[in-house]
Short mmCIF file of the C-alpha atoms (twelve columns), coordinates in Angstrom:
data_MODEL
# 
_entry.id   MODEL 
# 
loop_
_atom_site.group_PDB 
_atom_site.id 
_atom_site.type_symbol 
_atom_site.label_atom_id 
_atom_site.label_alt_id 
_atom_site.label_comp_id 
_atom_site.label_asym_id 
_atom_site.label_seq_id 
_atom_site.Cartn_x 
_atom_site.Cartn_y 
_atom_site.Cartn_z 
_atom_site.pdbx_PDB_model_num 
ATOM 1   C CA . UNK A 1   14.895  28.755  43.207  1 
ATOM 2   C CA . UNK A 2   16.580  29.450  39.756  1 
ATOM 3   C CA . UNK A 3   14.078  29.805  37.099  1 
ATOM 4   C CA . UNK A 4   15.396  28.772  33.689  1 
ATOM 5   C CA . UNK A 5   13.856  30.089  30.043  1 
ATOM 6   C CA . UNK A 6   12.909  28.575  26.904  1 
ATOM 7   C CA . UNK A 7   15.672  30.260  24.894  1 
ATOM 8   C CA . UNK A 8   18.617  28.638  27.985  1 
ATOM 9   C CA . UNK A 9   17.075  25.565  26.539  1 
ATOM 10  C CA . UNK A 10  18.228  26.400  23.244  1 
ATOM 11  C CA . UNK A 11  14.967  27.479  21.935  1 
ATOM 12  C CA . UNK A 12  14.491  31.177  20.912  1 
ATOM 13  C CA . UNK A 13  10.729  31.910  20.675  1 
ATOM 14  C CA . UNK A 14  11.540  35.426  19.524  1 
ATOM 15  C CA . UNK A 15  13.953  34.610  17.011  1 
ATOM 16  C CA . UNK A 16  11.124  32.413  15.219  1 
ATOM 17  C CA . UNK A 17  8.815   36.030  15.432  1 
ATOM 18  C CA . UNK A 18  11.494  37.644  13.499  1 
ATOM 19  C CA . UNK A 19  11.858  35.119  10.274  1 
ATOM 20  C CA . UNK A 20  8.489   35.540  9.989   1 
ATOM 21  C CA . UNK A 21  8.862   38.949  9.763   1 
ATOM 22  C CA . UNK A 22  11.411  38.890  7.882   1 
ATOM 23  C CA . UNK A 23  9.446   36.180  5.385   1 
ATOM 24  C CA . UNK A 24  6.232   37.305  5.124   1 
ATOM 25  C CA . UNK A 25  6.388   40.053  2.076   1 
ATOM 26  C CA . UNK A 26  8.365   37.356  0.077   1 
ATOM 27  C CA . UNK A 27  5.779   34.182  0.771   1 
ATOM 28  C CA . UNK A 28  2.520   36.840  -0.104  1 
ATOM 29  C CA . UNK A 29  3.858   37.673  -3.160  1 
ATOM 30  C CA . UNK A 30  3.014   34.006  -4.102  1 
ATOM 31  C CA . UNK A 31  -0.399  34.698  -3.709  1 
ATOM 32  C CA . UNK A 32  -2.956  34.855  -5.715  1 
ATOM 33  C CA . UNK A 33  -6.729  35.280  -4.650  1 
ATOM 34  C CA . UNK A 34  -7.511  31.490  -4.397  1 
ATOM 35  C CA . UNK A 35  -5.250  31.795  -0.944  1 
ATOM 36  C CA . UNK A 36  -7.693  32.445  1.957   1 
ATOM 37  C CA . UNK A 37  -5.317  32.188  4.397   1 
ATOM 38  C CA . UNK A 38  -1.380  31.307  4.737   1 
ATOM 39  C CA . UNK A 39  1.684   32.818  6.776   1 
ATOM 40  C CA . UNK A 40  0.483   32.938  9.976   1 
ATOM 41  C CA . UNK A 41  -2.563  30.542  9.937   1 
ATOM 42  C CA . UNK A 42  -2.906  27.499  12.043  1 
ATOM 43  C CA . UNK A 43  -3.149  25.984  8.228   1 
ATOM 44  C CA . UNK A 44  -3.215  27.607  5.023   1 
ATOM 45  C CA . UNK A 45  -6.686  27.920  2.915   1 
ATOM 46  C CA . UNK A 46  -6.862  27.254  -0.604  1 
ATOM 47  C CA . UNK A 47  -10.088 27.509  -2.111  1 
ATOM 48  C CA . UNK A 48  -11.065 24.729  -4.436  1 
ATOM 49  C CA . UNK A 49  -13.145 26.370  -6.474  1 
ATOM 50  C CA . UNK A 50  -9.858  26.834  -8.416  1 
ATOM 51  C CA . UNK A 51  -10.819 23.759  -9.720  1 
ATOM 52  C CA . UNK A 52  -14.254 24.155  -10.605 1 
ATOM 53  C CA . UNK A 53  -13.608 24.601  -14.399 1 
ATOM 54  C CA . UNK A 54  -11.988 20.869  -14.573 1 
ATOM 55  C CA . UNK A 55  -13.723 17.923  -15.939 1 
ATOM 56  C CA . UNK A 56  -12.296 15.540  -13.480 1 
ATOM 57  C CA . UNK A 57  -9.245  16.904  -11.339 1 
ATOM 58  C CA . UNK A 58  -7.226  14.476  -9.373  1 
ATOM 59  C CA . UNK A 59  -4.951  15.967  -6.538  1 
ATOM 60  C CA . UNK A 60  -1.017  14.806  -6.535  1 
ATOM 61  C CA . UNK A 61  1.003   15.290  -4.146  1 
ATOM 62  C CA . UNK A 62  4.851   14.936  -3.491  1 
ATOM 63  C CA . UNK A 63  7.234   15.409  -0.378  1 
ATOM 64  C CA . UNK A 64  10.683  15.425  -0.516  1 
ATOM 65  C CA . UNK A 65  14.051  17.611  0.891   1 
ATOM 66  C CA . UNK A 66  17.296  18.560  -0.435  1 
ATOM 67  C CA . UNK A 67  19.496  16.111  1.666   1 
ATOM 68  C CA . UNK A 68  23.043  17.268  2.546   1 
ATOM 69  C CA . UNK A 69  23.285  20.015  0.069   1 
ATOM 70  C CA . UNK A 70  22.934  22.122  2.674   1 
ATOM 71  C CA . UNK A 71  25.713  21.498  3.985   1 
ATOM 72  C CA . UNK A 72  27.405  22.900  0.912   1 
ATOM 73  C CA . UNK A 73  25.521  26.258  1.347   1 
ATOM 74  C CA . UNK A 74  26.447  26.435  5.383   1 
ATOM 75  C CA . UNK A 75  30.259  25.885  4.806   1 
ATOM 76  C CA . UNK A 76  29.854  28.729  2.112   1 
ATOM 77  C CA . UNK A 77  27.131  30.859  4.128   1 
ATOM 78  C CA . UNK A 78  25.056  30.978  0.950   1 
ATOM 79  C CA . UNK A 79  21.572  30.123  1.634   1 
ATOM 80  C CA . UNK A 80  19.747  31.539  -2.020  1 
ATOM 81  C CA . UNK A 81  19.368  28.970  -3.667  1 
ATOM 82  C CA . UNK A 82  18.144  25.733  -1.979  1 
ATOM 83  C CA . UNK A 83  14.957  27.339  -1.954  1 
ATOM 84  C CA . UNK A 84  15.061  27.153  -5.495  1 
ATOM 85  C CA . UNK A 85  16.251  23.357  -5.278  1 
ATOM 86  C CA . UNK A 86  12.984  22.382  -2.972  1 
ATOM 87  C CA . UNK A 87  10.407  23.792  -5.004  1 
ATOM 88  C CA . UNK A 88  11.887  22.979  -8.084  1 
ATOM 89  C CA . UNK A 89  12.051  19.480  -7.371  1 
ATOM 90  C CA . UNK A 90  9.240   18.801  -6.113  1 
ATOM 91  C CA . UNK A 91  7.559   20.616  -9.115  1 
ATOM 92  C CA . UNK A 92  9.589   18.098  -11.433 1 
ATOM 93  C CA . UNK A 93  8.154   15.310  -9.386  1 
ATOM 94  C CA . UNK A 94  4.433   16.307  -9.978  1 
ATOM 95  C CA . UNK A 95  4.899   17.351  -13.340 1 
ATOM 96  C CA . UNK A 96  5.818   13.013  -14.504 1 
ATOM 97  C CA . UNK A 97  2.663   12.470  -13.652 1 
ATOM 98  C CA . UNK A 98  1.317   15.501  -16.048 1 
ATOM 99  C CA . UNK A 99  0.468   18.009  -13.172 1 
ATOM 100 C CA . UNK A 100 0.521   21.617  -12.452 1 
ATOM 101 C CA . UNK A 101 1.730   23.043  -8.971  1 
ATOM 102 C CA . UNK A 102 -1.334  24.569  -6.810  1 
ATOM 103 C CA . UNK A 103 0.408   25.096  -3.584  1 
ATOM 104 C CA . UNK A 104 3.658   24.145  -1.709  1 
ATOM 105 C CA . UNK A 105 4.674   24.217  2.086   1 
ATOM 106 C CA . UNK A 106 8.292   24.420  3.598   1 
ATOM 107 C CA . UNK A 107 9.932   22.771  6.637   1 
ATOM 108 C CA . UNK A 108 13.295  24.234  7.885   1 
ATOM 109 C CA . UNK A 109 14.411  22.563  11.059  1 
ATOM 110 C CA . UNK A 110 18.100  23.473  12.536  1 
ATOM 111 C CA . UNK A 111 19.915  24.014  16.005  1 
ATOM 112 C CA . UNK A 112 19.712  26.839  16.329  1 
ATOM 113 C CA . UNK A 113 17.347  29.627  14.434  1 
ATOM 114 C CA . UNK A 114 19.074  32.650  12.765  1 
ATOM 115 C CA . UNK A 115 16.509  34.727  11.177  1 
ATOM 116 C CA . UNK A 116 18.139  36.159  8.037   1 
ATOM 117 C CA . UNK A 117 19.289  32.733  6.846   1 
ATOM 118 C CA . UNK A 118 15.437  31.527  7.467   1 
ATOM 119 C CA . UNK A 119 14.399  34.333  5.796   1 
ATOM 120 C CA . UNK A 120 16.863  33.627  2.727   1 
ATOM 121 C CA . UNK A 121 15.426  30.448  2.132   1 
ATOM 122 C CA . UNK A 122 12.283  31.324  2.200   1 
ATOM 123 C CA . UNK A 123 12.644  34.220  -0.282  1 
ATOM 124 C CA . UNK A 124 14.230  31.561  -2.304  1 
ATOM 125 C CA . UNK A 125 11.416  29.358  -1.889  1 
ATOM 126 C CA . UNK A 126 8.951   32.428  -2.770  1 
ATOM 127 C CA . UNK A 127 10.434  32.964  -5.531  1 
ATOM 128 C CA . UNK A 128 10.523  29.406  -7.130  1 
ATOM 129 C CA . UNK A 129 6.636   29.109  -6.659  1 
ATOM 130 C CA . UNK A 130 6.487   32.660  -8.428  1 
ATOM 131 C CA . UNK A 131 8.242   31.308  -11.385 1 
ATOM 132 C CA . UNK A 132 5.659   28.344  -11.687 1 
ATOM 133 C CA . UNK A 133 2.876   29.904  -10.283 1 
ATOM 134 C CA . UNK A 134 2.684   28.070  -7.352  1 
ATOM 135 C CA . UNK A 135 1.815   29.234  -4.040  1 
ATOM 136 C CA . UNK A 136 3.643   29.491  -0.812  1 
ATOM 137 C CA . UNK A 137 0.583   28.466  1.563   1 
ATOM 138 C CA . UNK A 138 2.622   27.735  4.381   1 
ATOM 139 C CA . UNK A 139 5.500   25.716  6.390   1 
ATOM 140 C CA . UNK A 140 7.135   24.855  9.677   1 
ATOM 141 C CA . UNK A 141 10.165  26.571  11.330  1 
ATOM 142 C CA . UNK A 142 11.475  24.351  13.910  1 
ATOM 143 C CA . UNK A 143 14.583  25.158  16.417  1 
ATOM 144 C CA . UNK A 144 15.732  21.890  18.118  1 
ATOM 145 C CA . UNK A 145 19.008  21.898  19.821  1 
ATOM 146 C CA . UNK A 146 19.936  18.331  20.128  1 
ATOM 147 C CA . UNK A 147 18.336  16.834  17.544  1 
ATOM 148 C CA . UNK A 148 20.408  18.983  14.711  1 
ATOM 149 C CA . UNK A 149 24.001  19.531  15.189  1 
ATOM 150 C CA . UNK A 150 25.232  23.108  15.417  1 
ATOM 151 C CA . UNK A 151 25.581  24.427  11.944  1 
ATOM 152 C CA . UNK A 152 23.349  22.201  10.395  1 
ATOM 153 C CA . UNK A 153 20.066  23.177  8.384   1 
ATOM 154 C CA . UNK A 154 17.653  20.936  6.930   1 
ATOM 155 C CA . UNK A 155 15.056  21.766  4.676   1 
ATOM 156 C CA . UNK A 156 12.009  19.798  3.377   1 
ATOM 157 C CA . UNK A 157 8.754   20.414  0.883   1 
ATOM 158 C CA . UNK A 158 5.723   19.999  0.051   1 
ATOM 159 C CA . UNK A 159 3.661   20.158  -2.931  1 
ATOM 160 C CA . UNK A 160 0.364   19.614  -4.184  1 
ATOM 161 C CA . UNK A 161 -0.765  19.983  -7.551  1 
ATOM 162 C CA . UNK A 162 -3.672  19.237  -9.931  1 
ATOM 163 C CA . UNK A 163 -4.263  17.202  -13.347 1 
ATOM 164 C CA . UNK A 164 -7.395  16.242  -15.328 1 
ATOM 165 C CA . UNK A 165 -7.857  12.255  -14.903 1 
ATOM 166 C CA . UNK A 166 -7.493  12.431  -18.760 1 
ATOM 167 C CA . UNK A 167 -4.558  13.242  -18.748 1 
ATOM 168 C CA . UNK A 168 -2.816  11.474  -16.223 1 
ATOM 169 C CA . UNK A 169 0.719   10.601  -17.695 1 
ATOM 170 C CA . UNK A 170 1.746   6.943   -16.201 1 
ATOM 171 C CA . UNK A 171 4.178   5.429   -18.453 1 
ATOM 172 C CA . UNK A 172 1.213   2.895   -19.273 1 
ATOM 173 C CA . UNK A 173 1.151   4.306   -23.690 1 
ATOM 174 C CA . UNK A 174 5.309   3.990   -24.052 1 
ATOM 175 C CA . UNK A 175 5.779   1.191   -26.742 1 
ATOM 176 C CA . UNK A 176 8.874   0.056   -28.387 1 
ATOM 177 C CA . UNK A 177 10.554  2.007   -30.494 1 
ATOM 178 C CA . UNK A 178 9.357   5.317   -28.463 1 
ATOM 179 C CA . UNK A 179 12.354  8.091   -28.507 1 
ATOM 180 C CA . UNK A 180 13.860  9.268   -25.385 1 
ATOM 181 C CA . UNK A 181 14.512  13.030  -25.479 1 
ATOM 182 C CA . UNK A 182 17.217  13.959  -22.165 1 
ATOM 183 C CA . UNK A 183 16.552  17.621  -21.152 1 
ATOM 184 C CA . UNK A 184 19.903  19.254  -19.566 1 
ATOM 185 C CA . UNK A 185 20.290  19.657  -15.928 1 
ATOM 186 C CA . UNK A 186 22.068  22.242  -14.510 1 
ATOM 187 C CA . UNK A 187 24.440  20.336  -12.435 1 
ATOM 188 C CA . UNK A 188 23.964  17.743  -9.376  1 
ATOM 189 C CA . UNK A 189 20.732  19.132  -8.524  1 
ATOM 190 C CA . UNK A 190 19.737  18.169  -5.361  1 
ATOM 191 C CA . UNK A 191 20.822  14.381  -5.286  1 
ATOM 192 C CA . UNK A 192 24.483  13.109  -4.294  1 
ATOM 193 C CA . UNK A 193 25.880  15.188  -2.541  1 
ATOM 194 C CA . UNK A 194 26.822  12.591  -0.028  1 
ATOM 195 C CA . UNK A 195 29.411  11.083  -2.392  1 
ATOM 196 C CA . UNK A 196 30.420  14.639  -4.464  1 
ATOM 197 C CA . UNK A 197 31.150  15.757  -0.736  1 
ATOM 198 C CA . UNK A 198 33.555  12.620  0.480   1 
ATOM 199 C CA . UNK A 199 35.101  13.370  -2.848  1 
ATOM 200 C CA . UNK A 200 35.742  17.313  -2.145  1 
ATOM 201 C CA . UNK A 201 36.800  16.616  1.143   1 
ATOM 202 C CA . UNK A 202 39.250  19.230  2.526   1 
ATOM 203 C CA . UNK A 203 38.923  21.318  -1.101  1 
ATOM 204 C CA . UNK A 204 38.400  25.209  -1.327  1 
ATOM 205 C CA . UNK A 205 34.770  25.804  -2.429  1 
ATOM 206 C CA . UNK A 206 36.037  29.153  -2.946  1 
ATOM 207 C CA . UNK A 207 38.260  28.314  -5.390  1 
ATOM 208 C CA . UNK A 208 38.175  28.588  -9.099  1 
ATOM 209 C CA . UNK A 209 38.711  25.145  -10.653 1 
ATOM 210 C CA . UNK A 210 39.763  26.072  -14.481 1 
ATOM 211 C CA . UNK A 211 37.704  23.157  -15.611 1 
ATOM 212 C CA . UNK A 212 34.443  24.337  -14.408 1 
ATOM 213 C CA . UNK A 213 35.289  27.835  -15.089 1 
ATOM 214 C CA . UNK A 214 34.169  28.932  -11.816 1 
ATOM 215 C CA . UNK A 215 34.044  28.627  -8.077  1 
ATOM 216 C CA . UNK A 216 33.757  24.914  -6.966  1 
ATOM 217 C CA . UNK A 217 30.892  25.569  -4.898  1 
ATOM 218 C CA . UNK A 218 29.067  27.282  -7.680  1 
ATOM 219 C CA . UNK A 219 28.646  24.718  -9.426  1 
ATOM 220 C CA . UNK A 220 27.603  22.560  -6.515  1 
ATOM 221 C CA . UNK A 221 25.422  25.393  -5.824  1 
ATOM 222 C CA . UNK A 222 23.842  25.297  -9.286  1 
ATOM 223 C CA . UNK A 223 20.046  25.393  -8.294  1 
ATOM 224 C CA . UNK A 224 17.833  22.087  -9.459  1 
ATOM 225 C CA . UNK A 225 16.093  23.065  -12.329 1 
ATOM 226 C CA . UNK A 226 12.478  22.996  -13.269 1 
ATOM 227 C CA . UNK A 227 10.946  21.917  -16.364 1 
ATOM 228 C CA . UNK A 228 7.502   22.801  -15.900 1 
ATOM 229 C CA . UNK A 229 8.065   25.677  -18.836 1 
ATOM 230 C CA . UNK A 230 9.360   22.961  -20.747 1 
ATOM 231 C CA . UNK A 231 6.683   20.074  -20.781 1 
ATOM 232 C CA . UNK A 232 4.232   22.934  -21.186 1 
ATOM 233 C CA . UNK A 233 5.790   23.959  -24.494 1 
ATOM 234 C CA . UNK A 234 5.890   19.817  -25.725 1 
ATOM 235 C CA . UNK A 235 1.801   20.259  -25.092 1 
ATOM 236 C CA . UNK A 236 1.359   23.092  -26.839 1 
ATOM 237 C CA . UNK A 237 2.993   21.741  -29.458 1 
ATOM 238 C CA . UNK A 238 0.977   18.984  -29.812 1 
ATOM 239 C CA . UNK A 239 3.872   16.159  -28.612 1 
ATOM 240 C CA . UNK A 240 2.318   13.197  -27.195 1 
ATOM 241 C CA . UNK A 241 3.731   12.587  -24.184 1 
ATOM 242 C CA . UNK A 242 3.958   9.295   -23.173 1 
ATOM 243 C CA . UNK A 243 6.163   8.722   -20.178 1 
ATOM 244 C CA . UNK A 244 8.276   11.308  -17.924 1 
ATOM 245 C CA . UNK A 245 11.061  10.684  -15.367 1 
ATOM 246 C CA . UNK A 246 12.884  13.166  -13.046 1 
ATOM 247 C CA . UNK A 247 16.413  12.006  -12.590 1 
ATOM 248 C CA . UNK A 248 16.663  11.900  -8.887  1 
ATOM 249 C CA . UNK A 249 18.065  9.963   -6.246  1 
ATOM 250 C CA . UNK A 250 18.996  6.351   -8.009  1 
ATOM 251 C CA . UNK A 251 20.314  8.451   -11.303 1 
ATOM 252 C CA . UNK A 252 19.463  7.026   -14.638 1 
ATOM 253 C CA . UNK A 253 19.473  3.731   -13.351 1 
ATOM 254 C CA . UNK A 254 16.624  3.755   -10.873 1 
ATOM 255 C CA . UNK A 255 14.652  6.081   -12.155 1 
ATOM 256 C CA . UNK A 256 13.174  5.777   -15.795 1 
ATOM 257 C CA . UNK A 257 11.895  2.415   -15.272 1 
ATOM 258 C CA . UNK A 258 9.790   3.426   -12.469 1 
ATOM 259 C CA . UNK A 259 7.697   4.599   -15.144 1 
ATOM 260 C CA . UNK A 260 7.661   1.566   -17.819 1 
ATOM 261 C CA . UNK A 261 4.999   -0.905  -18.174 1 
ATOM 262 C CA . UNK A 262 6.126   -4.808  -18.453 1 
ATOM 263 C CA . UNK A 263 8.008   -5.782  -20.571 1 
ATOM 264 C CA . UNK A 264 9.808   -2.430  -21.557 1 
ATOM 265 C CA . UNK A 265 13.615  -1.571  -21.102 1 
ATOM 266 C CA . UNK A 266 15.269  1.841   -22.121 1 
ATOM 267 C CA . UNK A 267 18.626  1.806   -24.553 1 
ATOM 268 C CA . UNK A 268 20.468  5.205   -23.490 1 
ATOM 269 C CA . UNK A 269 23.533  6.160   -26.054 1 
ATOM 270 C CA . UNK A 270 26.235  7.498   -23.799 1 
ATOM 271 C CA . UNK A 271 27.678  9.724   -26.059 1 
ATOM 272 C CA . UNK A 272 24.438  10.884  -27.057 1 
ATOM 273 C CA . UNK A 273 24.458  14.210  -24.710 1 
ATOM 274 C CA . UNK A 274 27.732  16.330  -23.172 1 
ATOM 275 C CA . UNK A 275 28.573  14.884  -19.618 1 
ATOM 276 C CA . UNK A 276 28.842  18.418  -17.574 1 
ATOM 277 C CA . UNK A 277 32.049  18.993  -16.679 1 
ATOM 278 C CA . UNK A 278 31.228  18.654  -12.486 1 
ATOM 279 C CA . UNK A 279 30.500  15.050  -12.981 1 
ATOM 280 C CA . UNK A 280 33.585  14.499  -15.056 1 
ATOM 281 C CA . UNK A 281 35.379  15.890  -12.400 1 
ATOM 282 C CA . UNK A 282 33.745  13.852  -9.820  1 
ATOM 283 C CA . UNK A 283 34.393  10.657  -10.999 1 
ATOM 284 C CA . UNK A 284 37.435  11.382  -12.123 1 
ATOM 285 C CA . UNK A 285 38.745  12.104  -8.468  1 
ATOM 286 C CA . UNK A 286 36.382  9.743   -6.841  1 
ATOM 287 C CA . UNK A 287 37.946  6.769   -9.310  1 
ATOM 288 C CA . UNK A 288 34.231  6.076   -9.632  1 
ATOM 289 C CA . UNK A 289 33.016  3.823   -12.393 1 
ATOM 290 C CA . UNK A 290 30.550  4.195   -14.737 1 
ATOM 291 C CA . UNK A 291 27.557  2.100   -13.494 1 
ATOM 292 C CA . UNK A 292 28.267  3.832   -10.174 1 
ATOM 293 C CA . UNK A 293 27.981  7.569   -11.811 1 
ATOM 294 C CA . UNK A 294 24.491  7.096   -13.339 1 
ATOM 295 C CA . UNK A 295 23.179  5.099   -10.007 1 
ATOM 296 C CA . UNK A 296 24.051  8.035   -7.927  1 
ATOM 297 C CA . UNK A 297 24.144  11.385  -10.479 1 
ATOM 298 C CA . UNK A 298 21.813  12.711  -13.364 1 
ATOM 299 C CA . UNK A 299 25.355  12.986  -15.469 1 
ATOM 300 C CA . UNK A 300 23.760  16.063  -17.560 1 
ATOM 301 C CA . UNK A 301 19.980  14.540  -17.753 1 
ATOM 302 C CA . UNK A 302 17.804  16.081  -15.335 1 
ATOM 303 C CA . UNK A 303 14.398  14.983  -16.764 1 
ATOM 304 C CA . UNK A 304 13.581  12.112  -19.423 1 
ATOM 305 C CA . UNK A 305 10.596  12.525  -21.834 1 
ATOM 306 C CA . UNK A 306 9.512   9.558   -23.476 1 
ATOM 307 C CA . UNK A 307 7.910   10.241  -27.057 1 
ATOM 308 C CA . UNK A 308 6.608   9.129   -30.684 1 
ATOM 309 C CA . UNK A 309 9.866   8.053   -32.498 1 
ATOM 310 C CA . UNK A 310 7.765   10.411  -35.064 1 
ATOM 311 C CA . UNK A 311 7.793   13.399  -33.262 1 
ATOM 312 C CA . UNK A 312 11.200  13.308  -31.766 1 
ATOM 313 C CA . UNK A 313 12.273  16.270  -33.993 1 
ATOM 314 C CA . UNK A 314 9.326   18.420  -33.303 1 
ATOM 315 C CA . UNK A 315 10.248  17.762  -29.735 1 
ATOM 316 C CA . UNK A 316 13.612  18.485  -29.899 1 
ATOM 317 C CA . UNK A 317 12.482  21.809  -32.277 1 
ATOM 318 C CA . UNK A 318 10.387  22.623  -29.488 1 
ATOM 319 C CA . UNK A 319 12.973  22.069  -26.428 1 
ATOM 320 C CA . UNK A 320 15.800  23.629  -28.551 1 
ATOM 321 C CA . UNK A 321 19.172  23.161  -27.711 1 
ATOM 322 C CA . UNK A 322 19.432  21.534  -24.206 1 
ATOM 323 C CA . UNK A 323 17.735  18.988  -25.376 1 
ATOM 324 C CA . UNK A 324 19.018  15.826  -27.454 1 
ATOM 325 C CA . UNK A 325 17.703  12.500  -28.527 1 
ATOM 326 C CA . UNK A 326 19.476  9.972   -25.831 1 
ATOM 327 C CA . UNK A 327 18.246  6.850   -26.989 1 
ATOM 328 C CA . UNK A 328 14.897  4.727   -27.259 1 
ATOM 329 C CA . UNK A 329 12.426  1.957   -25.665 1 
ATOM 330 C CA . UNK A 330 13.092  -1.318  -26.740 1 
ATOM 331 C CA . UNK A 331 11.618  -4.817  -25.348 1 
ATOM 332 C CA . UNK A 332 12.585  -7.161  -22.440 1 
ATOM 333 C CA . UNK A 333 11.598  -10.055 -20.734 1 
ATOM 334 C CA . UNK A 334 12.953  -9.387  -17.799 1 
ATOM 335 C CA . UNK A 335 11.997  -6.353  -15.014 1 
ATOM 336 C CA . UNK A 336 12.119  -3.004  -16.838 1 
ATOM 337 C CA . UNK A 337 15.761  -1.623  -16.890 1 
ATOM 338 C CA . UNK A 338 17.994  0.877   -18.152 1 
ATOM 339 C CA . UNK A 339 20.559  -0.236  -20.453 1 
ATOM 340 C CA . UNK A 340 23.595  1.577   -21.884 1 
ATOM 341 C CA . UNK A 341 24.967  0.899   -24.928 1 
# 
């Protein structure tokens, strides 16, 4: 009788033992002493009494993955920086509703498990929730041949952070006449690639493209960038806040009025900020139109802060210069939308 093995299945037990190894001084470095237990646990321990000095903290929590970018970092065997994209995203979408990161958890899934490019992510990963002081509690490495193609990676988080009920921001204070400050993104960030992809079809990624001034898959590459260091400085500056809305998936057409109360539209200037030169690019090639660019890309705007028409230049003075005033709330009577004059 022929006896077969896990790993002829397509499932290497001992490869998963090594990108832990490999892992493990990266994702500790994340911790600080609150962490009771994380790589290696059956589940990761955070003790609460982190929270003890709060008047009234309320968990949030966000999960969410970095789609087919990936497959822009397998055809160029570059795996540093979606671990950046994860974390940073998912910060983004914790910090619209006004919180700080606590903890954050990883899922990598793929075909086939090579350690070093698990390990790369992770370290990228580490490193995000460094920058934000965030730990890396925990996460899931899963091999399955036949669910993934070969070559393929995906790669999924999960955050939770913490905010004082009092300071919840919902989008319920924005009134009319409220300014709209755009903070810069640093390129697509981790929404789509799907259609930036069909357009590059059969392009070098290698390749310097003189209107980028640099390699085309450096700037697809770009990591998703966080603005946690951002908002922070609009608090301590005394900027009241009233509405904030990552520029995901649905661009700047789906996305800002998830935030707005009835009756509530935004007005967004087009020539208000500098389109990046990627999305120029992009739609130029693509023969995409307009209202197809901002459903699908952040076209420059990677986070929307919704302010006091008063203290739009104390906002922008705080932000400096990626940062502009891109346009304001005005009134509807229809369901809240973005408008573009």
């Amino acid at each position: 009788m022929n006896h077969i093995t896990y790993r002829e299945a397509g499932v290497d037990i001992a490869a998963g033992t090594r990108a832990v190894e490999l892992m493990k001084d990266a994702v500790r470095a994340t911790y600080g002493p609150e962490v009771l237990a994380g790589i290696g646990a059956f589940g990761g321990l955070f003790d609460a009494a982190a929270l003890a000095g709060m008047a009234a903290p309320v968990l949030v929590a966000s999960t969410d993955g970095v789609g087919t970018k990936t497959k822009i970092a397998a055809a160029l065997g570059r795996y540093d920086t979606i671990g950046h994209d994860i974390v940073n995203h998912c910060v983004n979408d914790i910090l619209v509703q006004g919180a700080r990161p606590l903890f954050f958890l990883d899922y990598i899934a793929s075909a086939r498990l090579i350690p070093e490019v698990v390990a790369t992510v992770v370290g990228g990963c580490a490193a995000a929730c460094r920058a934000v002081g965030c730990a890396l509690l925990g996460g899931e490495t899963a091999e399955m041949p036949g669910v993934y193609a070969p070559g393929e990676l995906d790669l999924v988080g999960t955050i939770v952070g913490v905010v004082e009920r009092g300071a919840i921001v919902d989008g319920r204070a924005i009134i009319p006449g409220d300014a709209i400050i755009g903070l810069a993104s640093s390129g697509l960030h981790t929404n789509g690639f799907s259609l930036a992809r069909r357009v590059f079809d059969g392009w070098d990624l290698t390749a310097v493209i003189p209107e980028l001034g640099r390699p085309l898959g450096d700037a697809l590459l770009a990591p998703h960038r966080a603005y946690l260091a951002e908002v922070r400085r609009l608090w301590d500056a005394g900027i009241a806040i009233r509405g904030l809305a990552h520029i995901t998936g649905g661009g700047l057409i789906d996305n800002p009025p998830r935030i707005f109360p009835h009756g509530i539209a935004a007005r967004l200037r087009r020539d208000s900020w500098p389109i990046p030169p990627i999305f120029q690019l992009i739609q130029r090639l693509g023969q995409i139109d307009e209202h197809e660019m901002a459903h699908v890309f952040n076209l420059g705007l990677g986070m929307l802060a919704i302010v006091p028409a008063a203290q739009a230049d104390a906002t922008l003075h705080a932000l400096g210069a990626d940062a502009w005033r891109v346009g304001e709330i005005i009134t509807c009577e229809d369901q809240p939308h973005v408008q573009f004059v």
